[in-house]
One Martini backbone bead per residue (centre of mass of N, CA, C, O) as a GRO file, in nm:
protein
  116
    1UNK     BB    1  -0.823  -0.855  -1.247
    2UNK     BB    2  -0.637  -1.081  -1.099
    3UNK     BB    3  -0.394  -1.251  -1.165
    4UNK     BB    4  -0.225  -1.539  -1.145
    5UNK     BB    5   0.079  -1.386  -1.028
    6UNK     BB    6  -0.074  -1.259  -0.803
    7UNK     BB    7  -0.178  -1.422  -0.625
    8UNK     BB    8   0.078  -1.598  -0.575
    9UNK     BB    9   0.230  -1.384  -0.436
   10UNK     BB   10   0.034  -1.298  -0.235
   11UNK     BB   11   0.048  -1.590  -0.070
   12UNK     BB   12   0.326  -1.605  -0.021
   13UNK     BB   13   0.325  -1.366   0.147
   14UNK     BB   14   0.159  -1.438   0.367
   15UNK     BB   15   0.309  -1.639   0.452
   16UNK     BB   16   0.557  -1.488   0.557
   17UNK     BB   17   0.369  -1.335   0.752
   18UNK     BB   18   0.348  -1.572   0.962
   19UNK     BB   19   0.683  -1.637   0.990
   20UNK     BB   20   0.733  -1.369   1.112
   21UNK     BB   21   0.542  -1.398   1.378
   22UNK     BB   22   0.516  -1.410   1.674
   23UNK     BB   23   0.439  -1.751   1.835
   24UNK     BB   24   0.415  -1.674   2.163
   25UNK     BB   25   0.183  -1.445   2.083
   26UNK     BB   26  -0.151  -1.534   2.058
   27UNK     BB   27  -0.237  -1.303   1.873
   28UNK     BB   28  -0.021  -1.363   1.644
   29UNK     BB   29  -0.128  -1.663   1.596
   30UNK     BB   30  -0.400  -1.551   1.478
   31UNK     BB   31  -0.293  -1.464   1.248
   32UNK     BB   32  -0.118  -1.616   1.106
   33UNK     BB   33  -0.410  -1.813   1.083
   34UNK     BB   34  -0.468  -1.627   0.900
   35UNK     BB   35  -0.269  -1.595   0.661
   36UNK     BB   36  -0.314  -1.864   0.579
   37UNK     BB   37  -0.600  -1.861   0.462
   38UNK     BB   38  -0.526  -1.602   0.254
   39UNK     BB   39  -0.299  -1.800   0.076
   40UNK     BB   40  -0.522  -2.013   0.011
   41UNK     BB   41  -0.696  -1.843  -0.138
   42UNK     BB   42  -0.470  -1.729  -0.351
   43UNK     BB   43  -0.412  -1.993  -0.465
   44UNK     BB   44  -0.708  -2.047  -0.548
   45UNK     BB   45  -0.714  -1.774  -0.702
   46UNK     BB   46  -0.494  -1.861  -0.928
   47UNK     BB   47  -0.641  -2.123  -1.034
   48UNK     BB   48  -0.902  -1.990  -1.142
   49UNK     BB   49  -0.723  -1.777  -1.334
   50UNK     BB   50  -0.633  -1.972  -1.518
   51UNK     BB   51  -0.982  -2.033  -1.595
   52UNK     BB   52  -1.145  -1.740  -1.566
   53UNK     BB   53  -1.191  -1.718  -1.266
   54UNK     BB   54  -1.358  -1.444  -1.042
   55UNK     BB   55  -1.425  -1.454  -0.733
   56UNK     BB   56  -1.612  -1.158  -0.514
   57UNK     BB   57  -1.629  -1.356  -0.313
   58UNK     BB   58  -1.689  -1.629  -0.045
   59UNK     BB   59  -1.907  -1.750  -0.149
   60UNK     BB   60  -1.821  -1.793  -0.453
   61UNK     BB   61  -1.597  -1.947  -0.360
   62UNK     BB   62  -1.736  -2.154  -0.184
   63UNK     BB   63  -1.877  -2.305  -0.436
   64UNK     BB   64  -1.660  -2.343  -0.634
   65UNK     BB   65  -1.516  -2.560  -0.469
   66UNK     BB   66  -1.722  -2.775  -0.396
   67UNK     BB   67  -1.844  -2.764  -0.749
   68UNK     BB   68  -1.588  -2.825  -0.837
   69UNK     BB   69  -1.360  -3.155  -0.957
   70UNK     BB   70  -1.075  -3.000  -0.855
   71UNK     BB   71  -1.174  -2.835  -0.558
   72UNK     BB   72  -1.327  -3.026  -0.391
   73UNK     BB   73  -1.100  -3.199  -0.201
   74UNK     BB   74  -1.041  -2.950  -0.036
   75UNK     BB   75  -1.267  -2.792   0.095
   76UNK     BB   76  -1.206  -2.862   0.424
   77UNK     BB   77  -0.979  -2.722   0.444
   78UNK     BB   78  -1.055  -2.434   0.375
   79UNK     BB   79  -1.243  -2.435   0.573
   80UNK     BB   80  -1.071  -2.470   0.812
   81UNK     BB   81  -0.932  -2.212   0.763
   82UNK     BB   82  -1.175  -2.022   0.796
   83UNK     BB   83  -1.273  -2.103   1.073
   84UNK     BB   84  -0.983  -2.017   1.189
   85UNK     BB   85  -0.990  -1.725   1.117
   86UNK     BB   86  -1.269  -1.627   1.211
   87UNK     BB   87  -1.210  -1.653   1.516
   88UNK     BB   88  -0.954  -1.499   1.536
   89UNK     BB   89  -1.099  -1.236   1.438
   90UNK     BB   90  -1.403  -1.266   1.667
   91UNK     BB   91  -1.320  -1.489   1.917
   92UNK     BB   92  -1.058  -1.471   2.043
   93UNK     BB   93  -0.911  -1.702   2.059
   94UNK     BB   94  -0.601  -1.772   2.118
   95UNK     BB   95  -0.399  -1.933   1.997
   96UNK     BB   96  -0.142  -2.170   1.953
   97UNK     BB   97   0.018  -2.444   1.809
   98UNK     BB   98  -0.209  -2.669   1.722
   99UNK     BB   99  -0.341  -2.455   1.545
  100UNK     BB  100  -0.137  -2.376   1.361
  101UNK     BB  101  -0.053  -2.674   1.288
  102UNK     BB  102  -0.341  -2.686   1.123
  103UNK     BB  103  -0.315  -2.485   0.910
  104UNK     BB  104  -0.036  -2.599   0.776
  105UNK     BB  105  -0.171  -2.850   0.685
  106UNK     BB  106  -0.384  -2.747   0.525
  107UNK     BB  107  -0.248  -2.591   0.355
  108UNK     BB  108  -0.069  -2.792   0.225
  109UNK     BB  109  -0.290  -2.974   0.105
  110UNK     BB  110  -0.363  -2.776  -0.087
  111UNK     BB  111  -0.067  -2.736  -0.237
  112UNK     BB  112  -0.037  -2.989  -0.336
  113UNK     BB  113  -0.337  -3.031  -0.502
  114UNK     BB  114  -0.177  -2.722  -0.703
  115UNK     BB  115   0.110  -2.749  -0.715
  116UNK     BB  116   0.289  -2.538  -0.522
   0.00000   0.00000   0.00000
């Protein structure tokens, strides 16, 4: 299983591979709100690696979010980036800035939340 300073690492690159993208043309802005998605989970899957919890799929992973009562307050959050990576990778969503910026909104709530 992944440590949780692997978890950390991969969230950070996620980001930063999001912040990378052309934002101009809407396919990249698709993956950015994926990275973004991704960089979430993996800051929650560090955060349950420090507590010995290593959910093996999305749904384990969705059930542990939302009946922890450390990451339950968040767990909309992650959903809505959740659908939102969703979207983008199978309903060829071709996303804007605003579809961005709450992705962007999102990890923000979820990293305040985690101390990131």
């Amino acid at each position: 299983m992944p440590k949780r300073h692997e978890h950390h690492k991969r969230a950070q690159d996620n980001e930063s591979l999001s912040a990378a993208l052309n934002h101009t043309i809407p396919h990249c802005v698709d993956w950015a709100v994926t990275m973004l998605f991704y960089a979430g989970l993996h800051y929650i899957d560090a955060f349950l690696a420090g507590k010995n919890a290593h959910p093996l799929n999305h749904e384990a992973r969705d059930e542990e979010i939302e009946s922890n009562g450390s990451l339950s307050p968040i767990y909309r959050d992650y959903r809505r980036l959740k659908d939102l990576s969703r979207a983008a990778r199978y309903e060829i969503a071709n996303f804007g800035p605003d579809q961005l910026n709450t992705a962007r909104q999102r990890l923000a709530k979820i990293k305040q939340h985690l101390g990131v």
